[in-house]
VOBA-1610 file (N, C-alpha, C; in pm, whole numbers, padded with zeros to 5 digits, always signed):
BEGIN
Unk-10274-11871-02110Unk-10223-11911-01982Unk-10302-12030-01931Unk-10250-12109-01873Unk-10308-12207-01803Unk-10363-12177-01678Unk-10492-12244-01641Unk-10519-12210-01496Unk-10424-12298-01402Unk-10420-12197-01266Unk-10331-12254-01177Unk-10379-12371-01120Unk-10320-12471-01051Unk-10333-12599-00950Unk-10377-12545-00867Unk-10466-12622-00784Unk-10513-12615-00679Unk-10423-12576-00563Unk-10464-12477-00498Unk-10332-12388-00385Unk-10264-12298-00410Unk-10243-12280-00548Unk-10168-12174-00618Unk-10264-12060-00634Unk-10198-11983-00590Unk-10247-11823-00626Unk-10237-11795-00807Unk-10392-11752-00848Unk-10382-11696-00967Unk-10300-11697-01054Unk-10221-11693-01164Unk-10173-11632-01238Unk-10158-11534-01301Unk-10097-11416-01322Unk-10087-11272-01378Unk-10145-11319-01536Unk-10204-11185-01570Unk-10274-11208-01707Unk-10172-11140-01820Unk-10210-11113-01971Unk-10087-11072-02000Unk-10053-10912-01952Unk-10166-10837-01914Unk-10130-10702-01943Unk-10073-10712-01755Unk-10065-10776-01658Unk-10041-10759-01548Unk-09889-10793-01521Unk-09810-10745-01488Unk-09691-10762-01433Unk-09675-10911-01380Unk-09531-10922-01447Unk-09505-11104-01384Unk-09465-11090-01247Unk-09458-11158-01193Unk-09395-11222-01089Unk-09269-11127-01082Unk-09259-11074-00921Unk-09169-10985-00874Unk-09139-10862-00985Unk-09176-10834-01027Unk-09174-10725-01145Unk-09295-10587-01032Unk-09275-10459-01046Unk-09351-10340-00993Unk-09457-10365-01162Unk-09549-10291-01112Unk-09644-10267-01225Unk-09609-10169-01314Unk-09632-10141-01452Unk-09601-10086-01548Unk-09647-09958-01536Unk-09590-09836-01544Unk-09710-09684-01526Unk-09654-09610-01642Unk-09749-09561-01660Unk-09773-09477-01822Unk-09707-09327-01786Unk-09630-09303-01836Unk-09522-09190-01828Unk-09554-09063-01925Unk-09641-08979-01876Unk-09671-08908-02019Unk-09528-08858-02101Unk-09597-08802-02213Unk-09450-08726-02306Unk-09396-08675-02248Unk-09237-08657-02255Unk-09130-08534-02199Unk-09148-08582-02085Unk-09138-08718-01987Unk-09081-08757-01849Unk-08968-08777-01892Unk-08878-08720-01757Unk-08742-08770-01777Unk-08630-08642-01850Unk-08689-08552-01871Unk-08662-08438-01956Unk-08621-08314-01894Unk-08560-08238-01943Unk-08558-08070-01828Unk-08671-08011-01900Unk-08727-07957-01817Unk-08831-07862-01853Unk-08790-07678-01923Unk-08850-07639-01987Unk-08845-07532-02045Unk-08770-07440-01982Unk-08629-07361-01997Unk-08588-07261-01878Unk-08508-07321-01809Unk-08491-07479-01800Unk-08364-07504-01681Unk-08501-07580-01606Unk-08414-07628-01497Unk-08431-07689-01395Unk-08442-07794-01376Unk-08530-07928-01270Unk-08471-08015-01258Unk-08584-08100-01346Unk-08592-08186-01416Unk-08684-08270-01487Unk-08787-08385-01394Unk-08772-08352-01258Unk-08840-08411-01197Unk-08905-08318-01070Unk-08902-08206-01093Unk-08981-08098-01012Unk-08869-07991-00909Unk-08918-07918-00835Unk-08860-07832-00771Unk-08746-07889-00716Unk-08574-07843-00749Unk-08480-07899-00690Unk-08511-07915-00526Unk-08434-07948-00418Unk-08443-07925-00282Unk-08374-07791-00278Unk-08388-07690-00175Unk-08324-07589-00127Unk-08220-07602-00066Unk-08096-07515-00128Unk-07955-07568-00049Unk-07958-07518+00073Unk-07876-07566+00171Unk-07847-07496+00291Unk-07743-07368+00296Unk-07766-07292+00335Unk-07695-07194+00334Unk-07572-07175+00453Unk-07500-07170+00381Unk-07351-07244+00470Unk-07297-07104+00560Unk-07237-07152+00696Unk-07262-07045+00798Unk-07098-06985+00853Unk-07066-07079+00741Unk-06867-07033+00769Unk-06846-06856+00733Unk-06880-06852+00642Unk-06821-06695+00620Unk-06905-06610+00687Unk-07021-06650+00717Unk-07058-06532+00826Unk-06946-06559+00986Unk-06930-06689+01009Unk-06857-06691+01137Unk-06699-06607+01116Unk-06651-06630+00984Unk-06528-06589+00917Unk-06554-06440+00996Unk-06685-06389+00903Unk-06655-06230+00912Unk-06687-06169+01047Unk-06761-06236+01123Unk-06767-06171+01256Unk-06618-06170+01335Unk-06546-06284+01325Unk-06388-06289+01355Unk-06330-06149+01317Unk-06322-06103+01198Unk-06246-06027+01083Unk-06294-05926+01160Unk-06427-05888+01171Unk-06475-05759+01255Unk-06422-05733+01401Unk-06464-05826+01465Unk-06381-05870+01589Unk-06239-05792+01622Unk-06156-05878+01539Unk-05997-05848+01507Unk-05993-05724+01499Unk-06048-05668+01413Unk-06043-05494+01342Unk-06026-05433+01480Unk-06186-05440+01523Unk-06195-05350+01629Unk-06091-05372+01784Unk-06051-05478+01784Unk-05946-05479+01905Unk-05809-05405+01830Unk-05802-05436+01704Unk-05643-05342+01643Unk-05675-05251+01636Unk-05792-05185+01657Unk-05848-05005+01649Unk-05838-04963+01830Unk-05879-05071+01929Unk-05904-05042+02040Unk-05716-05007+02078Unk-05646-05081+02032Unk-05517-05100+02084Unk-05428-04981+02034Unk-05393-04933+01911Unk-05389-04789+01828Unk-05420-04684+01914Unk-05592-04675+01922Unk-05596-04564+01985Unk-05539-04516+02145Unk-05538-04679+02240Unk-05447-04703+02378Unk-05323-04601+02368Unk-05248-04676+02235Unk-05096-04660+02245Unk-05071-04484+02190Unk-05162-04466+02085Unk-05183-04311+02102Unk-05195-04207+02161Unk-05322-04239+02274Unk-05334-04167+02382Unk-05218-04196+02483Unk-05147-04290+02504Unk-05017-04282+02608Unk-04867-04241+02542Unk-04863-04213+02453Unk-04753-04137+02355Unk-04792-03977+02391Unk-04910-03948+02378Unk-04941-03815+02416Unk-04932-03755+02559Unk-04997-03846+02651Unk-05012-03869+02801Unk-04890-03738+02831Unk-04917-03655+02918Unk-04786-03591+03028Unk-04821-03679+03155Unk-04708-03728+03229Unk-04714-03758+03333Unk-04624-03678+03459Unk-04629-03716+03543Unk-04581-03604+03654Unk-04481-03726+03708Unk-04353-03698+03757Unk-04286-03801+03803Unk-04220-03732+03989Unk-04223-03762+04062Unk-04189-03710+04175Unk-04089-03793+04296Unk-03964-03749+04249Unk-03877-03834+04324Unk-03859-03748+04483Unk-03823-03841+04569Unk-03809-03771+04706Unk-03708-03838+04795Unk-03579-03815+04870Unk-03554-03888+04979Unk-03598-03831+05132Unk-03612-03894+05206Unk-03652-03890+05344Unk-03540-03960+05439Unk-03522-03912+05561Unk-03460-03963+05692Unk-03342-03863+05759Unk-03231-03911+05853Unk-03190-03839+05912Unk-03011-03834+05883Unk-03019-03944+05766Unk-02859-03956+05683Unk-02785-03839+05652Unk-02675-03835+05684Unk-02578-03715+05581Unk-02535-03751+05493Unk-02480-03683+05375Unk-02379-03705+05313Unk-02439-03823+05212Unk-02572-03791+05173Unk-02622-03913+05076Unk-02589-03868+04898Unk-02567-04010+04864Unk-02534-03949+04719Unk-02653-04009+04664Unk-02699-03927+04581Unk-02842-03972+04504Unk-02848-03939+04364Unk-02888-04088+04262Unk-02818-04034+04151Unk-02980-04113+04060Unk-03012-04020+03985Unk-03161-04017+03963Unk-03148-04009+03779Unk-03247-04058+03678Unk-03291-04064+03578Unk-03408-04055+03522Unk-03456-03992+03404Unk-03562-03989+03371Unk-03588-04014+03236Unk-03658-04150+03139Unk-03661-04107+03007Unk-03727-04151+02944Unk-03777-04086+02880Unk-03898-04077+02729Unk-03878-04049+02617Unk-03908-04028+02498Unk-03913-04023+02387Unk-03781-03961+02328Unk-03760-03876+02431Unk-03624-03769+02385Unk-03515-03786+02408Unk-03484-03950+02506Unk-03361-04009+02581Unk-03368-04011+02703Unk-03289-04048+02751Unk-03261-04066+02946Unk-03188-03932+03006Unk-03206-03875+03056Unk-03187-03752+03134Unk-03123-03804+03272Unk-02982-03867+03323Unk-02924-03885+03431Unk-02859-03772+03517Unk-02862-03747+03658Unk-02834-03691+03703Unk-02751-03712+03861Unk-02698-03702+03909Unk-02629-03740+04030Unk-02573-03610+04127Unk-02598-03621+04238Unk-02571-03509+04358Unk-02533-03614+04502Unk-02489-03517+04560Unk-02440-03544+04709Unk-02492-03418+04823Unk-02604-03494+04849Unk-02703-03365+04976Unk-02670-03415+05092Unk-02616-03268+05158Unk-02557-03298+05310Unk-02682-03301+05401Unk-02781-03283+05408Unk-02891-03293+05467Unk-03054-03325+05402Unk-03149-03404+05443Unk-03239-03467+05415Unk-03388-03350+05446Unk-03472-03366+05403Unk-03555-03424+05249Unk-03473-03354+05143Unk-03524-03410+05062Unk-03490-03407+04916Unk-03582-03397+04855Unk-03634-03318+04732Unk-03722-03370+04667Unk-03712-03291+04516Unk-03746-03371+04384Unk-03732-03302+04243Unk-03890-03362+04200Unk-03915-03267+04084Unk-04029-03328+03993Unk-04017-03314+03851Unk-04045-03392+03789Unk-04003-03396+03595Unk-04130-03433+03631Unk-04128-03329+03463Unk-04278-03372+03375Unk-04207-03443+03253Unk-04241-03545+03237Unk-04214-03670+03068Unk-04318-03706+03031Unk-04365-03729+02883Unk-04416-03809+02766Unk-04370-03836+02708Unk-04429-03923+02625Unk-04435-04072+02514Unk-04410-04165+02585Unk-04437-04265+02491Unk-04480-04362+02495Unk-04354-04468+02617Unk-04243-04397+02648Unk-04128-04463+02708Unk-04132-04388+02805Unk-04216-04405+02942Unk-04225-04265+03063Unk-04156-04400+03171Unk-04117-04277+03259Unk-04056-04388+03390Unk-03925-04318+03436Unk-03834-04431+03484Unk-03728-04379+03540Unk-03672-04452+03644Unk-03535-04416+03753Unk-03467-04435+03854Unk-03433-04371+03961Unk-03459-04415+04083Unk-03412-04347+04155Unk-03297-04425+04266Unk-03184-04357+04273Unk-03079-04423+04380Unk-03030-04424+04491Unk-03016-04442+04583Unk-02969-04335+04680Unk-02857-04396+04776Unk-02739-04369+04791Unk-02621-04482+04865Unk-02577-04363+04977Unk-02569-04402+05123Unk-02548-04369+05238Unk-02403-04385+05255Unk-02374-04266+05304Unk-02219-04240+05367Unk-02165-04371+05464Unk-01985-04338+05457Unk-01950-04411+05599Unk-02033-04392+05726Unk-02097-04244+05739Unk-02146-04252+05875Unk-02256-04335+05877Unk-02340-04374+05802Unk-02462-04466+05829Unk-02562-04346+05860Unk-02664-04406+05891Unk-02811-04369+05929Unk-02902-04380+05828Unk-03044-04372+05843Unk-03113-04447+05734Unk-03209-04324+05637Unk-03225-04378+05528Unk-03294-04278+05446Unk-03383-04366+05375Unk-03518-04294+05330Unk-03574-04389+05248Unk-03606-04283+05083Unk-03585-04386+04985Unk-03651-04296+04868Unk-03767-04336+04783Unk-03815-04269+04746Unk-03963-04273+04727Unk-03979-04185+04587Unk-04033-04259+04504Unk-04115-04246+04385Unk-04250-04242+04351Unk-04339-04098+04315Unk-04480-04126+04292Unk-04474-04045+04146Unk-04547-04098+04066Unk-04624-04064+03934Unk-04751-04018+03905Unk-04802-03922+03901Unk-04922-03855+03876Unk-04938-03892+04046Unk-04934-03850+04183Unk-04961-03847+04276Unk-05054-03968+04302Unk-04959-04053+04274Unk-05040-04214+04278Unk-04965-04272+04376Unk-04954-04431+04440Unk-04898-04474+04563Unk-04765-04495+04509Unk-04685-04421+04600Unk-04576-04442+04578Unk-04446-04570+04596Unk-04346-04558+04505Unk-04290-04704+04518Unk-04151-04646+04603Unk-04118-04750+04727Unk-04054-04693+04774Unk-03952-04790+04857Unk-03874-04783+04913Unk-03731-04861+04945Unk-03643-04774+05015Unk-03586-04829+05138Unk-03486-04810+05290Unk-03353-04848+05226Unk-03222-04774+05300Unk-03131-04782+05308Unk-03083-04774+05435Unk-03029-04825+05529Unk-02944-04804+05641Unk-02847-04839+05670Unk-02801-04816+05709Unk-02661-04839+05829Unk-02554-04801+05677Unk-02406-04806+05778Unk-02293-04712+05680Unk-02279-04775+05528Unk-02283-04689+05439Unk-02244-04727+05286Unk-02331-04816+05230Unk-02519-04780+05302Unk-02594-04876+05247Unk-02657-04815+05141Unk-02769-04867+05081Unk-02779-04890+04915Unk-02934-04884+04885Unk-03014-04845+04824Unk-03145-04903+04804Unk-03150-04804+04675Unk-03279-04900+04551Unk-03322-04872+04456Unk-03485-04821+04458Unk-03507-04724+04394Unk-03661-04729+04357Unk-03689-04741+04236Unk-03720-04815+04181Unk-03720-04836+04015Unk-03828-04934+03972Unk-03905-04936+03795Unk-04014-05010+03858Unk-04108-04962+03771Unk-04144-04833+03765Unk-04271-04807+03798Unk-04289-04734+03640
//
Protein backbone atom coordinates (compact mmCIF):
# COMPACT_ATOMS: atom_id res chain seq x y z
CA UNK A 1 0.00 0.00 0.00
CA UNK A 2 1.09 3.36 -0.48
CA UNK A 3 1.23 5.90 2.24
CA UNK A 4 -1.53 8.41 2.20
CA UNK A 5 -1.10 12.35 1.10
CA UNK A 6 -0.95 14.68 3.38
CA UNK A 7 -4.72 15.24 4.96
CA UNK A 8 -5.79 11.93 4.18
CA UNK A 9 -6.70 9.66 6.83
CA UNK A 10 -4.59 6.41 6.95
CA UNK A 11 -5.16 3.74 4.77
CA UNK A 12 -6.72 0.26 5.83
CA UNK A 13 -4.00 -2.45 5.94
CA UNK A 14 -4.62 -5.73 4.26
CA UNK A 15 -6.18 -7.66 7.09
CA UNK A 16 -8.50 -4.41 7.95
CA UNK A 17 -11.70 -3.87 6.21
CA UNK A 18 -11.86 -1.46 3.12
CA UNK A 19 -13.59 1.42 3.02
CA UNK A 20 -17.38 1.28 4.01
CA UNK A 21 -17.18 -2.45 4.43
CA UNK A 22 -18.25 -3.64 8.64
CA UNK A 23 -15.22 -5.57 9.93
CA UNK A 24 -14.80 -9.22 9.31
CA UNK A 25 -15.83 -11.57 12.61
CA UNK A 26 -14.84 -15.08 12.96
CA UNK A 27 -17.98 -17.23 13.10
CA UNK A 28 -17.16 -20.36 14.95
CA UNK A 29 -18.27 -23.92 13.37
CA UNK A 30 -22.06 -24.69 12.99
CA UNK A 31 -23.13 -20.64 12.87
CA UNK A 32 -25.99 -20.36 10.95
CA UNK A 33 -27.20 -23.94 11.69
CA UNK A 34 -30.22 -25.48 13.89
CA UNK A 35 -28.92 -26.74 16.82
CA UNK A 36 -29.35 -30.33 18.08
CA UNK A 37 -33.28 -31.09 18.88
CA UNK A 38 -34.87 -28.25 16.83
CA UNK A 39 -34.92 -24.82 17.40
CA UNK A 40 -33.85 -21.63 16.25
CA UNK A 41 -30.01 -21.48 14.99
CA UNK A 42 -29.60 -18.23 16.43
CA UNK A 43 -30.78 -18.73 20.12
CA UNK A 44 -34.01 -18.76 22.07
CA UNK A 45 -37.00 -18.10 19.59
CA UNK A 46 -39.12 -14.90 21.03
CA UNK A 47 -42.24 -16.03 23.06
CA UNK A 48 -45.51 -15.95 21.18
CA UNK A 49 -48.28 -13.96 22.47
CA UNK A 50 -50.97 -15.75 23.57
CA UNK A 51 -54.01 -14.75 21.67
CA UNK A 52 -57.13 -13.66 23.81
CA UNK A 53 -60.05 -14.35 21.23
CA UNK A 54 -61.17 -17.72 22.35
CA UNK A 55 -61.07 -16.99 25.82
CA UNK A 56 -63.39 -13.81 24.94
CA UNK A 57 -65.29 -16.46 22.48
CA UNK A 58 -65.87 -18.70 25.50
CA UNK A 59 -66.92 -16.40 28.14
CA UNK A 60 -69.76 -15.25 25.43
CA UNK A 61 -70.69 -19.15 24.91
CA UNK A 62 -70.93 -19.37 28.82
CA UNK A 63 -72.76 -16.23 29.04
CA UNK A 64 -75.39 -17.36 26.34
CA UNK A 65 -75.81 -20.86 28.09
CA UNK A 66 -76.65 -19.50 31.26
CA UNK A 67 -79.30 -16.82 30.11
CA UNK A 68 -80.95 -19.99 27.83
CA UNK A 69 -80.89 -21.93 31.27
CA UNK A 70 -82.17 -18.69 33.16
CA UNK A 71 -85.08 -18.37 30.52
CA UNK A 72 -86.19 -22.44 30.48
CA UNK A 73 -86.35 -22.52 33.92
CA UNK A 74 -88.76 -18.80 33.87
CA UNK A 75 -90.97 -20.44 31.28
CA UNK A 76 -91.16 -23.69 33.37
CA UNK A 77 -91.98 -22.37 36.49
CA UNK A 78 -94.98 -20.24 34.77
CA UNK A 79 -96.41 -23.36 32.83
CA UNK A 80 -96.67 -24.80 36.31
CA UNK A 81 -97.74 -21.48 38.17
CA UNK A 82 -101.77 -21.80 39.48
CA UNK A 83 -103.04 -18.49 39.36
CA UNK A 84 -106.26 -17.21 40.91
CA UNK A 85 -108.35 -15.10 38.47
CA UNK A 86 -111.27 -12.98 40.10
CA UNK A 87 -113.82 -11.37 38.00
CA UNK A 88 -116.44 -8.97 39.68
CA UNK A 89 -119.18 -6.40 38.55
CA UNK A 90 -120.17 -3.54 40.82
CA UNK A 91 -122.98 -0.65 40.71
CA UNK A 92 -126.62 -0.06 40.74
CA UNK A 93 -127.54 -1.35 36.86
CA UNK A 94 -130.25 -3.97 36.10
CA UNK A 95 -130.52 -6.25 33.67
CA UNK A 96 -126.63 -6.44 32.86
CA UNK A 97 -125.44 -8.99 30.47
CA UNK A 98 -121.96 -10.14 31.32
CA UNK A 99 -120.18 -12.42 29.19
CA UNK A 100 -116.74 -13.61 30.64
CA UNK A 101 -113.71 -16.07 29.44
CA UNK A 102 -110.98 -17.85 30.71
CA UNK A 103 -107.97 -19.72 28.96
CA UNK A 104 -104.97 -21.78 29.42
CA UNK A 105 -103.46 -24.69 28.31
CA UNK A 106 -106.76 -26.64 28.02
CA UNK A 107 -108.65 -23.87 25.73
CA UNK A 108 -110.90 -20.85 26.39
CA UNK A 109 -113.74 -21.55 28.71
CA UNK A 110 -116.58 -18.71 27.54
CA UNK A 111 -119.42 -18.01 29.40
CA UNK A 112 -122.33 -15.43 29.26
CA UNK A 113 -125.35 -14.52 31.80
CA UNK A 114 -127.88 -11.78 32.33
CA UNK A 115 -127.92 -10.68 36.34
CA UNK A 116 -130.93 -8.74 37.32
CA UNK A 117 -129.16 -7.26 40.20
CA UNK A 118 -125.50 -6.17 41.12
CA UNK A 119 -122.49 -7.39 42.66
CA UNK A 120 -121.46 -10.07 40.85
CA UNK A 121 -118.67 -11.95 41.44
CA UNK A 122 -116.87 -15.58 40.01
CA UNK A 123 -113.29 -17.00 40.62
CA UNK A 124 -111.29 -19.58 38.23
CA UNK A 125 -108.25 -21.12 39.15
CA UNK A 126 -105.96 -21.55 35.50
CA UNK A 127 -102.37 -22.73 34.57
CA UNK A 128 -99.87 -22.89 31.92
CA UNK A 129 -98.17 -21.11 30.32
CA UNK A 130 -101.42 -19.20 28.40
CA UNK A 131 -103.25 -17.71 31.85
CA UNK A 132 -105.56 -14.62 31.48
CA UNK A 133 -108.82 -13.87 30.12
CA UNK A 134 -112.07 -11.40 29.51
CA UNK A 135 -114.31 -9.76 31.07
CA UNK A 136 -117.59 -7.91 29.48
CA UNK A 137 -120.25 -6.33 30.68
CA UNK A 138 -123.14 -4.33 28.38
CA UNK A 139 -125.97 -2.33 30.30
CA UNK A 140 -129.66 -2.53 29.56
CA UNK A 141 -132.07 0.07 27.84
CA UNK A 142 -132.60 1.30 31.32
CA UNK A 143 -129.03 2.67 31.81
CA UNK A 144 -127.28 3.13 35.10
CA UNK A 145 -123.71 2.47 35.67
CA UNK A 146 -121.69 -0.61 36.58
CA UNK A 147 -118.12 -1.10 36.79
CA UNK A 148 -116.12 -4.49 36.14
CA UNK A 149 -113.18 -5.39 37.64
CA UNK A 150 -110.50 -7.99 37.24
CA UNK A 151 -107.80 -9.11 39.90
CA UNK A 152 -105.26 -12.06 39.59
CA UNK A 153 -103.63 -13.56 42.54
CA UNK A 154 -105.28 -10.56 44.64
CA UNK A 155 -103.08 -8.08 42.89
CA UNK A 156 -104.39 -4.39 41.64
CA UNK A 157 -107.05 -4.80 39.85
CA UNK A 158 -107.80 -3.83 36.12
CA UNK A 159 -110.87 -2.21 35.84
CA UNK A 160 -113.41 -0.15 33.49
CA UNK A 161 -117.15 1.86 33.80
CA UNK A 162 -120.06 1.47 31.78
CA UNK A 163 -122.98 3.93 31.95
CA UNK A 164 -125.89 5.29 30.77
CA UNK A 165 -128.53 2.98 28.53
CA UNK A 166 -126.95 0.06 26.34
CA UNK A 167 -123.45 1.09 27.49
CA UNK A 168 -120.39 -1.14 27.08
CA UNK A 169 -117.01 -1.53 28.84
CA UNK A 170 -114.14 -4.17 28.59
CA UNK A 171 -111.71 -5.51 31.20
CA UNK A 172 -109.16 -7.33 29.37
CA UNK A 173 -105.41 -7.09 29.47
CA UNK A 174 -104.05 -8.61 32.11
Amino acid sequence: MSEPFSGEPPRPGPTQPQWGQEPRQHQPPGWGQAPPGGGSPYGTAPKKKRRKWPWVLLVLVLLIAGGCAALVANVSHEVTKTVEVEYAVTGDARNVNISYSVWNDDGVSTRSETVTSLPWRKTFKTKGFTKGGSLLISLSGAGGTATCSVTVDHGTPTTSVASGPSAAATCSGF
